[in-house]
C-alpha positions in Angstrom: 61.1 39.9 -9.7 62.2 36.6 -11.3 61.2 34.6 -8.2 57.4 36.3 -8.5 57.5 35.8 -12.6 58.5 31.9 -12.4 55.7 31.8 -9.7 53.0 33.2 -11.9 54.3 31.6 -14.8 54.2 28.0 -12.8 50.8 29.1 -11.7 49.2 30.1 -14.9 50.2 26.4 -16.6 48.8 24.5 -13.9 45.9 26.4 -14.2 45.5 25.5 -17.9 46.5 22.0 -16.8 43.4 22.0 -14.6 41.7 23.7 -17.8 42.2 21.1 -19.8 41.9 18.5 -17.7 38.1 20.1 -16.4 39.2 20.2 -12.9 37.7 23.7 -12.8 37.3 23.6 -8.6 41.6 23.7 -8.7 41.5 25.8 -11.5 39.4 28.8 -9.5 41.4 27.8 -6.5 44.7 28.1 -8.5 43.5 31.4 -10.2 43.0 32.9 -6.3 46.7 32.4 -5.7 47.1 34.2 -9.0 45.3 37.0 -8.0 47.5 37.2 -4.7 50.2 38.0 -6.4 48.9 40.5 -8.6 47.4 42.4 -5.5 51.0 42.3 -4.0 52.6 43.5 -7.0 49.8 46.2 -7.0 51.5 47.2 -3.5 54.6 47.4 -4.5 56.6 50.4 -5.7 56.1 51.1 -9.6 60.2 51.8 -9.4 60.6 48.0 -8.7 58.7 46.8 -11.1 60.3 46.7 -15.0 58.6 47.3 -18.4 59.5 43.5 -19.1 57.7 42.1 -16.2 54.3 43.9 -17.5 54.9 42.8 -20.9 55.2 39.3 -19.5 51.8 39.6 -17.3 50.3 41.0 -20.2 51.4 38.1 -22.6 49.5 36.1 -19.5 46.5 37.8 -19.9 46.7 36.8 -23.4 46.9 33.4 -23.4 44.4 33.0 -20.6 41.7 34.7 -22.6 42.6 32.4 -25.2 42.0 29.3 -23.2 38.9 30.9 -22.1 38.1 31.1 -25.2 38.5 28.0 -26.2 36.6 26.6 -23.4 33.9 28.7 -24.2 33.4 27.3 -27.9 33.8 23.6 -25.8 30.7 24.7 -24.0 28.7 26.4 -26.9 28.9 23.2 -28.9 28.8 20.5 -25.9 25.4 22.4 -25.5 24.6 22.3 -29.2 25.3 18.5 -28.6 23.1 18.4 -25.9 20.4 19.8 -27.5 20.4 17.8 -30.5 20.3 14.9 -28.9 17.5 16.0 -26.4 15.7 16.7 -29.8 16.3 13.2 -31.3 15.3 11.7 -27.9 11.9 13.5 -28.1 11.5 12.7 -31.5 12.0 9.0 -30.9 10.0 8.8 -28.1 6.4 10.5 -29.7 
């Protein structure tokens, strides 16, 4: 289990890496490997799998809805940017 943990754990910061750096193609690409894993641990017997290691996928799911978040409220005022500035530019132009 720790060798599947470090992998998820090493998977999930390169995938805020990418995040951050808007590489969002390695990101998704990244995030399939992810899933991998999590459909392999869904194959695998519930005996083998501790309490710990769900808390620690869960604390995973945590922080990735937080960097969706924050990318989210990017977005929302990138596009509020946007906007303003398409305003100004048709305001300027008539």
């Amino acid at each position: 289990m720790a060798e599947i943990r470090d992998q998820f754990s090493a998977l999930n910061g390169h995938i805020a890496t990418a995040i951050t750096d808007k590489d969002f193609n390695r990101a998704i690409t990244l995030d399939r490997a992810r899933q991998d894993i999590l459909r392999d641990l869904c194959l695998m017997e519930m005996s083998e799998i501790d309490e710990s290691f769900f808390n620690f996928i869960e604390q995973c799911a945590k922080d990735n809805a937080e960097l969706i978040k924050s990318i989210e409220k990017e977005m929302e005022e990138l596009t509020f940017r946007q906007s303003r500035t398409r305003r100004a530019q048709m305001a300027y132009t008539n």
